[in-house]
SENUZA-511067 format. One record per residue (C-alpha): residue number from 1; x, y, z; residue in three letters. Coordinates in steps of 0.02 Angstrom, whole numbers, plus 32768, in hexadecimal, padded with zeros to 4 digits. Example, Ala and Ser with C-alpha at 12.3 -4.5 7.8 and 13.67 -1.06 7.14 Angstrom:
! residues 2
> k, X, Y, Z, r
> 1, 8267, 7F1F, 8186, ALA $
> 2, 82AC, 7FCB, 8165, SER $
//
This chain:
! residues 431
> k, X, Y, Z, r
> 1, 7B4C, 7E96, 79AF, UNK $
> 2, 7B85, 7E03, 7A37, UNK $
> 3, 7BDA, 7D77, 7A2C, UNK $
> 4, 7BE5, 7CC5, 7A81, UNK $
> 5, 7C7E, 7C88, 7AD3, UNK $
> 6, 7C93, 7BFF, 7B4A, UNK $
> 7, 7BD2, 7BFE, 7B6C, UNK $
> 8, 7BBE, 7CB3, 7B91, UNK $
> 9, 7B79, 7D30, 7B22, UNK $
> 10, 7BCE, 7DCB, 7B18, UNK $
> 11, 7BB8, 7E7C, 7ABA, UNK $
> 12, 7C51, 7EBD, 7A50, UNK $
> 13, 7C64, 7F50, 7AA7, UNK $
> 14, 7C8E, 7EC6, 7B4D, UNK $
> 15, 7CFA, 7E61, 7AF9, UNK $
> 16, 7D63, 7F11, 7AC4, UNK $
> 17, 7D4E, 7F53, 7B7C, UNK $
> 18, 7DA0, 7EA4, 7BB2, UNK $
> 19, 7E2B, 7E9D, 7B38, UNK $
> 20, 7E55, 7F78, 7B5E, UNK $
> 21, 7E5D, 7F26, 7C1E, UNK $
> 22, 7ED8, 7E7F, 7BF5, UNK $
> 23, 7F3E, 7ED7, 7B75, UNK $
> 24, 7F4E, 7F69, 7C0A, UNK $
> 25, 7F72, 7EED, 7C8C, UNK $
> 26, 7FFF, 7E92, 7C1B, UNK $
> 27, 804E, 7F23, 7C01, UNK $
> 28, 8057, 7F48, 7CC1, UNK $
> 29, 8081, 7EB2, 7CFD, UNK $
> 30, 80FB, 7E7F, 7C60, UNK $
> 31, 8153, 7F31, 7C7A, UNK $
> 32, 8165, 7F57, 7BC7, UNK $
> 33, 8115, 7FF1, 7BE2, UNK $
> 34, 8119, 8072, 7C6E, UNK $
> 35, 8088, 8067, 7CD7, UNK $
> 36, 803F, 8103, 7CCB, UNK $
> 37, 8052, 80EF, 7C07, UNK $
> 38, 7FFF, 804F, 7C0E, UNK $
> 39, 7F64, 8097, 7C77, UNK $
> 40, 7F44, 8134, 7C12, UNK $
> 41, 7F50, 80D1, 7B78, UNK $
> 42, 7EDC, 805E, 7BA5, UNK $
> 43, 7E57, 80F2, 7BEF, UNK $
> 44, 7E7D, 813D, 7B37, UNK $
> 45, 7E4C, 80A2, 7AE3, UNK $
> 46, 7DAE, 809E, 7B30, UNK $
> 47, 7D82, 815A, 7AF3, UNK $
> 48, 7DC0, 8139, 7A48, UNK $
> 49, 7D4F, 8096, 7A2E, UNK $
> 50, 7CD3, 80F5, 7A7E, UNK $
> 51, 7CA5, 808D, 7B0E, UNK $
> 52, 7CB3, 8128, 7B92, UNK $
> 53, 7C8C, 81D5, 7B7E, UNK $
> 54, 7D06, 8252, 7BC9, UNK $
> 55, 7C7E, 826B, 7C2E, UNK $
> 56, 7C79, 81BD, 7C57, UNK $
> 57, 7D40, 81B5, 7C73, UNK $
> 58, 7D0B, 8240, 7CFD, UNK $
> 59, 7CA2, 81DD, 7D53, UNK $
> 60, 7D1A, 8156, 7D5A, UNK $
> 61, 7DA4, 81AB, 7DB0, UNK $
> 62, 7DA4, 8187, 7E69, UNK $
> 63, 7DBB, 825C, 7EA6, UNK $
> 64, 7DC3, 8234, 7F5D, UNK $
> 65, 7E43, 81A1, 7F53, UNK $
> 66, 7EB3, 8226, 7ED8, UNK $
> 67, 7EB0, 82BF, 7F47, UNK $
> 68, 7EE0, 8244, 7FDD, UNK $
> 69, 7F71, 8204, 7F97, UNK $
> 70, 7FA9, 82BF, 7F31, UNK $
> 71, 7F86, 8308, 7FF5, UNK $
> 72, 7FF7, 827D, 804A, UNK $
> 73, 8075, 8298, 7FDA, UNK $
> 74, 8091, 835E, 7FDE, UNK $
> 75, 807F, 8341, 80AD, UNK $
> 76, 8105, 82D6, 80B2, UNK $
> 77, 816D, 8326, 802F, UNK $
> 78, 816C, 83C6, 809B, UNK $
> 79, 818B, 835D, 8145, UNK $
> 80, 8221, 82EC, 8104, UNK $
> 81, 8286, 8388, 80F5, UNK $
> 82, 8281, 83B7, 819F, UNK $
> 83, 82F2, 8324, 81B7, UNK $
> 84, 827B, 82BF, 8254, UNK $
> 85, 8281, 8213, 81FE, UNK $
> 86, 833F, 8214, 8203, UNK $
> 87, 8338, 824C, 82B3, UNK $
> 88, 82BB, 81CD, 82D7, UNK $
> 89, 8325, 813D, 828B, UNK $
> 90, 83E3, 8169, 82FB, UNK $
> 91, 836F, 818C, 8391, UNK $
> 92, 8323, 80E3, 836F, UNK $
> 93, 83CE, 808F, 8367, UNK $
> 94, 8419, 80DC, 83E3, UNK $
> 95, 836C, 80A6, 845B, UNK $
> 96, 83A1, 7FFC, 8428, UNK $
> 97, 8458, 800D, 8456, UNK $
> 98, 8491, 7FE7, 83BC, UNK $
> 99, 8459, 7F36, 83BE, UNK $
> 100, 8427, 7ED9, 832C, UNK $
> 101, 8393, 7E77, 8342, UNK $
> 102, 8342, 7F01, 83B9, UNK $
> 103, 8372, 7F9D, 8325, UNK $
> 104, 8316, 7F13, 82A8, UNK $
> 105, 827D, 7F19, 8327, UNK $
> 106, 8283, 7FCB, 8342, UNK $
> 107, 827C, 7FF9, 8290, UNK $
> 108, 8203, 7F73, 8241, UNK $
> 109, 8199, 7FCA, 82D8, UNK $
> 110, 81CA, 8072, 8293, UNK $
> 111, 81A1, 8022, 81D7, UNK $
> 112, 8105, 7FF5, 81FE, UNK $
> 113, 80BC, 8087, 826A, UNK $
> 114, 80E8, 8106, 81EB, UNK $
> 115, 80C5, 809E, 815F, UNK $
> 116, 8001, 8098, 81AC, UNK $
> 117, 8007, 8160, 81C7, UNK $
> 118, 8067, 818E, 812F, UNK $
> 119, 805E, 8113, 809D, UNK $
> 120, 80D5, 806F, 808A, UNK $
> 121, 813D, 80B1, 7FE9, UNK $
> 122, 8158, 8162, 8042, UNK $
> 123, 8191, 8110, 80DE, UNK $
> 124, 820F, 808A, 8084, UNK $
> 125, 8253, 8132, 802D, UNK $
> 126, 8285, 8189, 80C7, UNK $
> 127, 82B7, 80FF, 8135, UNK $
> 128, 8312, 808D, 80CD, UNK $
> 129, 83AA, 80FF, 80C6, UNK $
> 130, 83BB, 8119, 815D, UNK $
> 131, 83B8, 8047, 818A, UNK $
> 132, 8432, 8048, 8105, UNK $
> 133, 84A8, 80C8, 8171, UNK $
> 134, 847C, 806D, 81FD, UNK $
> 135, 84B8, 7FCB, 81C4, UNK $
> 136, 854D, 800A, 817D, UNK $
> 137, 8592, 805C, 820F, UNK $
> 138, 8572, 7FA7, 827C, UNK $
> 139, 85BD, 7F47, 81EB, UNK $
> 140, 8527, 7EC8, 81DC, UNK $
> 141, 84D5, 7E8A, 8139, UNK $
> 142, 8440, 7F02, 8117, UNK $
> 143, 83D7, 7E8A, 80BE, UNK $
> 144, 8387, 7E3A, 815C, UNK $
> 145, 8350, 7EEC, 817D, UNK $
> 146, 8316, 7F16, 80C9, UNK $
> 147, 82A4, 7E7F, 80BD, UNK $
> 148, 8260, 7E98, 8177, UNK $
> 149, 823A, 7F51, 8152, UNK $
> 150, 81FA, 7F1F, 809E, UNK $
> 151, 8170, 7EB3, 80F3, UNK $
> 152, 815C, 7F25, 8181, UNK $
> 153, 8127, 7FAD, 8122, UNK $
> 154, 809B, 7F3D, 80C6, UNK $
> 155, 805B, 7EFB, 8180, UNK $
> 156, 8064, 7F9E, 81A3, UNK $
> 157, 800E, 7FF2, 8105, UNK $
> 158, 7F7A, 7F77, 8114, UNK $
> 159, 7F49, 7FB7, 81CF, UNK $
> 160, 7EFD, 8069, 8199, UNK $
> 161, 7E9B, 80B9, 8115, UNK $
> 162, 7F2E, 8117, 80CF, UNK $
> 163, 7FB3, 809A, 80E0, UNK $
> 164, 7FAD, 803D, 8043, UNK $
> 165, 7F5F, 8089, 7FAC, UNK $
> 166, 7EDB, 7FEF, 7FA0, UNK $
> 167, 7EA0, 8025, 8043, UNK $
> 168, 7E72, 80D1, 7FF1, UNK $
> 169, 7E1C, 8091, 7F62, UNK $
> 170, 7DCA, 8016, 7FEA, UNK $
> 171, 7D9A, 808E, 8063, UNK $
> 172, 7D54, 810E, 7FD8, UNK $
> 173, 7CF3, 8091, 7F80, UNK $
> 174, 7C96, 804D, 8020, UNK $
> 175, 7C9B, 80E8, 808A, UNK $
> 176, 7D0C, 809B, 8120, UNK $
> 177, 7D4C, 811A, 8185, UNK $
> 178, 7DED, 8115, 81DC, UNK $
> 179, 7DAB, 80CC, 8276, UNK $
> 180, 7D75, 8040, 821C, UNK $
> 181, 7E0D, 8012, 81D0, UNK $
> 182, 7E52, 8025, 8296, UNK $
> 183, 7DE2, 7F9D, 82C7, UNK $
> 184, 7DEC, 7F30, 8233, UNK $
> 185, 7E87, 7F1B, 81E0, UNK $
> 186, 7EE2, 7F6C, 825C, UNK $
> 187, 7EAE, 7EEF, 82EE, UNK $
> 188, 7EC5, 7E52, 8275, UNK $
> 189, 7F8F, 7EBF, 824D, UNK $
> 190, 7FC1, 7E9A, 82EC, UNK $
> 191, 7FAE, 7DE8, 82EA, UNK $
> 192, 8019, 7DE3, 8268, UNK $
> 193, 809E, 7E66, 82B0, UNK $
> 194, 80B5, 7DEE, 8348, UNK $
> 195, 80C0, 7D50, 82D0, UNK $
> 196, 8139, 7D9F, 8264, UNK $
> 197, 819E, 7DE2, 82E4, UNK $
> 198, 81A2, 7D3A, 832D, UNK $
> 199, 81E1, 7CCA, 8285, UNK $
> 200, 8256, 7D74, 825A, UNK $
> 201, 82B5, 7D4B, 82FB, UNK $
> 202, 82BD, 7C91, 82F9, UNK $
> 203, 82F9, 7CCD, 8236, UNK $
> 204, 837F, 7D48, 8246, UNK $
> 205, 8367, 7D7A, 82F8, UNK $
> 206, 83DF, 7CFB, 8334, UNK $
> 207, 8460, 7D19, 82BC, UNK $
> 208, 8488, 7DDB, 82C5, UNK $
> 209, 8528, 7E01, 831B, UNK $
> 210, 8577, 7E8F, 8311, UNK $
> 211, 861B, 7EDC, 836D, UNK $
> 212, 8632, 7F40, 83FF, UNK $
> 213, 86A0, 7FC4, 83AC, UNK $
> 214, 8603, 7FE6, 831D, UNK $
> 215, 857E, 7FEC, 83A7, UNK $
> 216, 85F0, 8067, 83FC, UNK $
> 217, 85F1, 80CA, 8363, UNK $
> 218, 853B, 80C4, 8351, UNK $
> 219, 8520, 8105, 8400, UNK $
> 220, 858D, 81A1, 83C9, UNK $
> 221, 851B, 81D3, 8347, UNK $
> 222, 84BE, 8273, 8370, UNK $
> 223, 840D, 827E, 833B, UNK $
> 224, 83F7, 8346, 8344, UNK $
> 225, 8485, 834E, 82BA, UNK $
> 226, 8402, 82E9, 824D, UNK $
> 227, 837A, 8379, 825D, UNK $
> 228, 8388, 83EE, 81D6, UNK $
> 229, 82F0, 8463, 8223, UNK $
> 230, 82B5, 8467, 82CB, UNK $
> 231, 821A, 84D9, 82B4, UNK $
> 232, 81D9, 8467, 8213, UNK $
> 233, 81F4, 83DA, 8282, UNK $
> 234, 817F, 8400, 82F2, UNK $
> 235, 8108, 8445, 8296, UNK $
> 236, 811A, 83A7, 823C, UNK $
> 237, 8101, 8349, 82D8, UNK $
> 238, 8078, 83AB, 8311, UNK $
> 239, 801B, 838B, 824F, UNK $
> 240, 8033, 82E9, 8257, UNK $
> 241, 7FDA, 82C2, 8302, UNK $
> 242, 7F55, 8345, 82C8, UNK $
> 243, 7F45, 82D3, 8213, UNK $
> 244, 7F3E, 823C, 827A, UNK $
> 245, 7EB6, 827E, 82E0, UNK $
> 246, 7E48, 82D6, 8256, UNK $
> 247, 7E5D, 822E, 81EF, UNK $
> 248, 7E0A, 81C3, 828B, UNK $
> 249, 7D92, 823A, 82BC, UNK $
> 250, 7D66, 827E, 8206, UNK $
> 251, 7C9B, 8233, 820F, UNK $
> 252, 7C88, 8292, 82A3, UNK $
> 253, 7CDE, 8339, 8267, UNK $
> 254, 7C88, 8319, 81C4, UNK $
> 255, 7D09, 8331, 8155, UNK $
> 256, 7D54, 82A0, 80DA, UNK $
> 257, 7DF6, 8257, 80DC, UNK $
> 258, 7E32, 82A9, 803C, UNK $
> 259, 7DF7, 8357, 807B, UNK $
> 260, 7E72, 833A, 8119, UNK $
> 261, 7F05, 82FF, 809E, UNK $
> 262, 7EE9, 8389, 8045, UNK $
> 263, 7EDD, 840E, 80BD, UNK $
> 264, 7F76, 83D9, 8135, UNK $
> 265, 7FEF, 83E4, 8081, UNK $
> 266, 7FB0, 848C, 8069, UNK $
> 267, 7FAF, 84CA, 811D, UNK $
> 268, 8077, 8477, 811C, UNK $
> 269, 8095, 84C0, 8061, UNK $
> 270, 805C, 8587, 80CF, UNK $
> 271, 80C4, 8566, 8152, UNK $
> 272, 8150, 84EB, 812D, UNK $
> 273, 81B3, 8571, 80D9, UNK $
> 274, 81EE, 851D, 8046, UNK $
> 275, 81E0, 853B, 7F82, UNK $
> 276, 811D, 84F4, 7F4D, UNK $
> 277, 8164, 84D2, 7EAE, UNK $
> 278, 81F9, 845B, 7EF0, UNK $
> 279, 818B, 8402, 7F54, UNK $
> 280, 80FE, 83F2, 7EE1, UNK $
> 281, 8183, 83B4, 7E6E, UNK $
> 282, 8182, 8329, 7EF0, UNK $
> 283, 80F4, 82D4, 7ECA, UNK $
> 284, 80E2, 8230, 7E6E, UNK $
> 285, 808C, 8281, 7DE6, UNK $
> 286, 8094, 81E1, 7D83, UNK $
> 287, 8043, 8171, 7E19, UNK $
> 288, 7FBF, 81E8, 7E04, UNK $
> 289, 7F90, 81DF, 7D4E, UNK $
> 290, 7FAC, 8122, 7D66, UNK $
> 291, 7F24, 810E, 7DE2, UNK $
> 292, 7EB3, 818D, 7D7B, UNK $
> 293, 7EC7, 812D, 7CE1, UNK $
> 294, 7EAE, 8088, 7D2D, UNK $
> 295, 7E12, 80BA, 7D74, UNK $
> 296, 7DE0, 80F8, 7CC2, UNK $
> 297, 7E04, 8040, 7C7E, UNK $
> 298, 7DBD, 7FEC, 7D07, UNK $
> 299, 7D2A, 8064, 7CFD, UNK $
> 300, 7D09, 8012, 7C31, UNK $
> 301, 7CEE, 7F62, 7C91, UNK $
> 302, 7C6A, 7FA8, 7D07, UNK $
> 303, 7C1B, 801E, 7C67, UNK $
> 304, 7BF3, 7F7D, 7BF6, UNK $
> 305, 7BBB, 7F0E, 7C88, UNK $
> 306, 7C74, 7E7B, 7C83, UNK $
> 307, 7C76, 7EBC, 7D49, UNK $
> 308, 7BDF, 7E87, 7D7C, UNK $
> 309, 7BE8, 7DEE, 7D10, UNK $
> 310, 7C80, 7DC3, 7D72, UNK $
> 311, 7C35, 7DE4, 7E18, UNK $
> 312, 7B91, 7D82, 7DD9, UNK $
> 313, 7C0A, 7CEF, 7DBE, UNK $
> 314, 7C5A, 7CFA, 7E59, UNK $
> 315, 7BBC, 7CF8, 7EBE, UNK $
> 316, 7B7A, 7C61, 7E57, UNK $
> 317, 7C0E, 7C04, 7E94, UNK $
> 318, 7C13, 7C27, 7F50, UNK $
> 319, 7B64, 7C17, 7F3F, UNK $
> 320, 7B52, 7CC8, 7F8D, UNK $
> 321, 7BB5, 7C77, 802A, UNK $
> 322, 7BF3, 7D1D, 8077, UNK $
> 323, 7C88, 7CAF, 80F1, UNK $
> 324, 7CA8, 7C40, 804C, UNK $
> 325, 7CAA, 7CE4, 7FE9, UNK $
> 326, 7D1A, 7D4C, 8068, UNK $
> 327, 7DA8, 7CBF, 806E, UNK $
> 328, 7D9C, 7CB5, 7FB8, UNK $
> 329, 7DC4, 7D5E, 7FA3, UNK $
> 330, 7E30, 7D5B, 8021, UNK $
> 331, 7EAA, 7CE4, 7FE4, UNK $
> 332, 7E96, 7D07, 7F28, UNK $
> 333, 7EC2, 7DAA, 7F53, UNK $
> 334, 7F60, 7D8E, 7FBD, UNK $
> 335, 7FAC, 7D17, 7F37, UNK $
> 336, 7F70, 7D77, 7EA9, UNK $
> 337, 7FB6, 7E14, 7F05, UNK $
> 338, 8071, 7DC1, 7F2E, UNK $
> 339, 8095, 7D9E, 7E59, UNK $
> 340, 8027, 7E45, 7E0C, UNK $
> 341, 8013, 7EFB, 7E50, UNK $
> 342, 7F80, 7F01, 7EC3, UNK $
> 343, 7F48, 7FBE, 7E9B, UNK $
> 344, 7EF4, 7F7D, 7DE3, UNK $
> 345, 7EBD, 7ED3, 7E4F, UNK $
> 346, 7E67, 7F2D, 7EC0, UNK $
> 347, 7E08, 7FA8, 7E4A, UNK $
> 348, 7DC7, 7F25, 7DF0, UNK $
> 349, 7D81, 7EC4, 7E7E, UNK $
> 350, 7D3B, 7F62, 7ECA, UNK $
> 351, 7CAC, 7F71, 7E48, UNK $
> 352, 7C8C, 7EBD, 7E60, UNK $
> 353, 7C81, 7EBD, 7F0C, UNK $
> 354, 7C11, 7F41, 7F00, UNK $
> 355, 7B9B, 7EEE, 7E8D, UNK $
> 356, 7B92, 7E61, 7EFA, UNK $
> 357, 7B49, 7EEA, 7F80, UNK $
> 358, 7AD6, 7F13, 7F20, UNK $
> 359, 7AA0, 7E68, 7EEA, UNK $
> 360, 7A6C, 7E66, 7FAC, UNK $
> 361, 7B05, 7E23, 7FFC, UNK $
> 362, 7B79, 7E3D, 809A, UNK $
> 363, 7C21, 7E76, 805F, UNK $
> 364, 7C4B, 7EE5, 80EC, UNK $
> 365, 7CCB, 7E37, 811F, UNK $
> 366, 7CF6, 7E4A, 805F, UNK $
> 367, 7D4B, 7EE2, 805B, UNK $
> 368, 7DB0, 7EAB, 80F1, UNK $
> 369, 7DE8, 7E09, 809B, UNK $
> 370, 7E0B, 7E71, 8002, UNK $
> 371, 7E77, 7EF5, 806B, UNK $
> 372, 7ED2, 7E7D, 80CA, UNK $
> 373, 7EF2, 7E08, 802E, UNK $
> 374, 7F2E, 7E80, 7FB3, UNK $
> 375, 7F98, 7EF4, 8041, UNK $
> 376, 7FD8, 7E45, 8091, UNK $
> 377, 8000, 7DE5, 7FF4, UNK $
> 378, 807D, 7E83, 7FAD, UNK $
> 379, 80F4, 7E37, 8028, UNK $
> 380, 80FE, 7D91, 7FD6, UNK $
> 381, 817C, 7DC6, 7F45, UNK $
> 382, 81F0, 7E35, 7F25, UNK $
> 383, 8166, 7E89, 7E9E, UNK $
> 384, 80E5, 7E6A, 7F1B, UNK $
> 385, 80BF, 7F37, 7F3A, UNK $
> 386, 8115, 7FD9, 7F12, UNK $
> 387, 8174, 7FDB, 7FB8, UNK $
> 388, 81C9, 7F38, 7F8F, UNK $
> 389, 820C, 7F7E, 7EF6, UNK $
> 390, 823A, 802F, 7F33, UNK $
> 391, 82A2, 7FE6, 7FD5, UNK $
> 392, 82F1, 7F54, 7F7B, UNK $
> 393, 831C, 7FCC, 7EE8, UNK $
> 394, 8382, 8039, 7F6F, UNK $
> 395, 83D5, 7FA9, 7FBD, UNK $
> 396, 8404, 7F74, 7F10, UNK $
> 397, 843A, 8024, 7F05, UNK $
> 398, 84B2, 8025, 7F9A, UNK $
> 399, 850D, 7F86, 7F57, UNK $
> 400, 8495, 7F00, 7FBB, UNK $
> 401, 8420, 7EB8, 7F1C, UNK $
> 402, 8393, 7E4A, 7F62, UNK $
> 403, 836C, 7DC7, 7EDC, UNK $
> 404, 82B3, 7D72, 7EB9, UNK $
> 405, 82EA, 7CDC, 7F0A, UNK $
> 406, 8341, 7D1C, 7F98, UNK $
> 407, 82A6, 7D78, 7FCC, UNK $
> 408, 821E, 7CFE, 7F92, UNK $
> 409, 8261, 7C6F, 8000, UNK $
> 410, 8246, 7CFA, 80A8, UNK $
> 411, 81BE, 7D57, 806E, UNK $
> 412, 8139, 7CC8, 801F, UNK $
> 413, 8138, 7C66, 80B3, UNK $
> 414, 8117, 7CF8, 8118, UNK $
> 415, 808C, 7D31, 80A0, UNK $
> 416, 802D, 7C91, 80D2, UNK $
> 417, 8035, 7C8D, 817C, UNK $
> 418, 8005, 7D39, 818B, UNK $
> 419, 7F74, 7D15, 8116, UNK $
> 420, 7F5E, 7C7A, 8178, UNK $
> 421, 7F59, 7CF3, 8211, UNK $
> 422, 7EC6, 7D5F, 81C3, UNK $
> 423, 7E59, 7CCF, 8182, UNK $
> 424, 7E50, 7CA2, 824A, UNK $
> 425, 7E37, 7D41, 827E, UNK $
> 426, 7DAA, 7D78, 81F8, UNK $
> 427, 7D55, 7CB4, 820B, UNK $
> 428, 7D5A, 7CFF, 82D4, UNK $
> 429, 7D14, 7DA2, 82AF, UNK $
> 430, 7C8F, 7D86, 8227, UNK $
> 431, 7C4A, 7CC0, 822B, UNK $
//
C-alpha cells in the first residue's frame, strides 16, 4: 500500500516510520517527556508496528559509539575522586595571580582541553564548581565565567573524536580515527579559540576588577589540601596521557577507540581502589539508553528507504555540488544545532550522508561540516548542547540563574562568527 503526498509516493510503512521519528523528536525537543522515555518509546513503536525486527533494532544500535561513551564515563568517574581537577583549577588561579581576566583565560583553556580529552558535559561537571568557589572568594559576578566556560567546552568538544558525542557517532560511522579529528576539526578549533578569546576580552575582559584583599586570599589557597588521593592521582595522570596516546595512535596499534575506553575504565576500576558498584552507579545510564533508542528510531528511517529519500533530495538540489553541499550542511547544522539537541540531528544526517557516498560522492568535507556545525552551533543557546544546560543549571544552582536572553545575546553572535570562521577555513582546505 503507498500513498501520494506533495508529489512523492510513499509506502505506509514510511509514512509510520516518519511520524514514530516527528512524534519522537516533539517529545524531545518540547520536553514533555524525558528523553530517554521519548527514544525507547519511539524504538518500541517501531517493533510493535512491525517495521524492525529485534534483530533489526540490533543492527541499528551504534556498539562502538556506546562502549565509548559507557568507557569514558566509568574512567572519569574513578579519576574525579582523586580530587586533580580541583587541584588543577586553585593551581590555575593562583598561576594567574588571582586576576580576573587572566583566571577567565586560564580556565576556558582548561575548559576546552579537557573537554576535547574527556567529554564537554563531564568536564562542565567537575569544573564548574570549582569557578563557582573561585569567583566567590574574589567577589566577582560568575556569569562572565559560566558563559565563557559554557562555550569553551563546545570549542573544545568539537576538536577530538571523543569530545562531543556527535563526534563519536561521526567518527564510528565514517571510520575517522583520532588523528583525523586532530587535523580536521581540531586545526579549524583553534581559529575559533583565538577569535573567541579575542571578542570575550573586548566583552568582559575589560570590565573585571576585582580587589586586592580577594586576590590575596586567592593566593592563600593551598592546592594539595584539594587532593583527596595522591596515588589515584597519578595513576590518573599517568591513564590519561596513556588514553590520549592509545586514542591517536589506535590505527597503528590496531585496536578501536571503544576497545581503549573500555579497557582504561577497567584497568582504573582494578586499581583505583574504590567500590565498582558506586562508581558504576556513576554512569549516565539514561544517556545511554537514549542514544540506543535513538539509533533504533533513526534506524526505521534508513529500514523503509525516508533516509535515502532525504539524501536523494538533497543531492538533487546542490546538484551533487560537494563545496555547495558541505556549506549547506554546515550551516543548517550549526543553526539547527543552537535551537534542537544535536545528538538526534546528527544521527539522522549520518545515514544520509552516507547514502550520498554511496551514490558516488565526496563527503569526506561533509562530515567535517557536519562535526563542526552541530558541535559549534550547541553554543548558540542556552539549549544549544548538554553542557549548556548542565553548567547553567549549576550556576542557577549557586544563586547566579542565566536567563535565555541573557545568554542568547553573547552566545548567537559568537555562534556565527565561529561558523563564519569554519566556512573560511573548510572553503581553504577542500575547494
Amino acid at each position: 500500500m503507498s500513498l501520494f503526498l506533495g508529489g512523492i509516493v510513499m509506502s505506509l510503512q514510511q509514512i509510520i516510520a516518519i511520524v514514530i521519528f516527528l512524534c519522537t523528536m516533539g517529545a524531545i525537543i518540547t520536553g514533555k517527556v524525558h528523553n530517554t522515555v521519548a527514544s525507547l518509546t519511539g524504538a518500541a513503536c517501531l517493533v510493535l508496528t512491525h517495521i524492525l525486527s529485534i534483530e533489526d533494532c540490533v543492527d541499528a544500535v551504534d556498539v562502538e559509539t556506546i562502549c565509548i561513551l559507557v568507557g569514558m564515563m566509568l574512567l572519569v568517574a574513578v579519576i574525579k575522586n582523586s580530587g586533580i581537577f580541583e587541584y588543577i583549577a586553585i593551581k590555575a588561579a593562583k598561576i594567574a595571580k588571582g586576576r580576573p581576566w587572566p583566571i577567565m583565560v586560564i580556565f576556558i583553556l582548561i575548559t576546552a582541553v579537557c573537554s576535547g580529552m574527556l567529554d564537554n558535559v563531564t568536564t562542565v561537571l567537575l569544573v564548574g564548581p570549582m569557578t563557582l568557589a573561585i569567583t566567590n572568594i574574589l567577589k566577582v559576578d560568575p556569569v562572565p565565567y559560566i558563559i565563557t566556560q559554557i562555550m569553551a567546552s563546545n570549542i573544545g568538544g568539537t576538536a577530538t573524536l571523543i569530545g562531543d558525542p556527535p563526534n563519536i557517532m561521526i567518527g564510528s560511522a565514517a571510520k575517522l580515527s583520532f588523528v583525523d579529528f586532530i587535523l580536521n576539526t581540531g586545526f579549524a578549533t583553534v581559529f575559533v579559540m583565538i577569535v573567541g578569546l579575542i571578542c570575550m576580552y573586548f566583552i568582559y575582559g575589560r570590565k573585571l576588577f576585582v580587589e586586592d584583599a580577594a586576590i590575596a586570599k586567592v593566593m592563600q589557597l593551598d592546592e594539595n589540601k584539594a587532593i583527596k588521593n595522591r596515588k589515584l592521582m597519578h595513576e590518573s595522570v599517568i591513564a590519561i596521557i596513556l588514553v590520549a596516546l592509545c586514542f591517536i595512535f589506535h590505527d597503528q596499534l590496531g585496536v578501536q577507540s571503544c576497545t581503549v575506553a573500555i579497557a582504561a575504565a577497567c584497568i582504573m576500576l582494578l586499581i583505583g581502589g574504590q567500590e565498582p558498584e558506586e562508581i558504576i552507579s556513576e554512569v549516565e545510564w539514561p544517556t545511554i539508553l537514549f542514544f540506543i533508542g535513538l539509533f533504533i528510531v533513526v534506524g526505521g528511517m534508513k529500514k523503509v528507504g525516508v533516509i535515502t529519500m532525504l539524501a536523494n533530495g538533497l543531492i538533487s538540489i546542490t546538484h551533487g555540488n560537494m563545496i555547495v553541499t558541505m556549506m549547506v550542511i554546515l550551516w543548517v547544522s550549526a543553526i539547527v544545532s543552537s535551537f534542537l539537541d544535536n545528538i538526534p540531528f546528527v544521527a539522522t544526517l549520518i545515514p544520509m550522508i552516507l547514502t550520498m557516498q554511496a551514490e558516488g560522492m565526496d563527503v569526506t568535507p561533509i562530515w567535517w561540516a557536519l562535526s563542526l556545525g552541530a558541535c559549534l552551533g550547541g553554543n548558540g543557546t542556552l539549549i544549544g548542547a548538554s553542557a549548556n544546560v548542565v553548567l547553567s543549571g549549576i550556576s542557577k544552582n549557586n544563586g547566579h540563574p542565566i536567563t535565555f536572553g541573557q545568554y542568547f545575546k553573547i552566545g548567537f553572535p559568537m555562534m556565527i562568527l565561529s561558523i563564519a570562521v569554519c566556512s573560511v577555513f573548510l572553503l581553504i582546505r577542500f575547494a
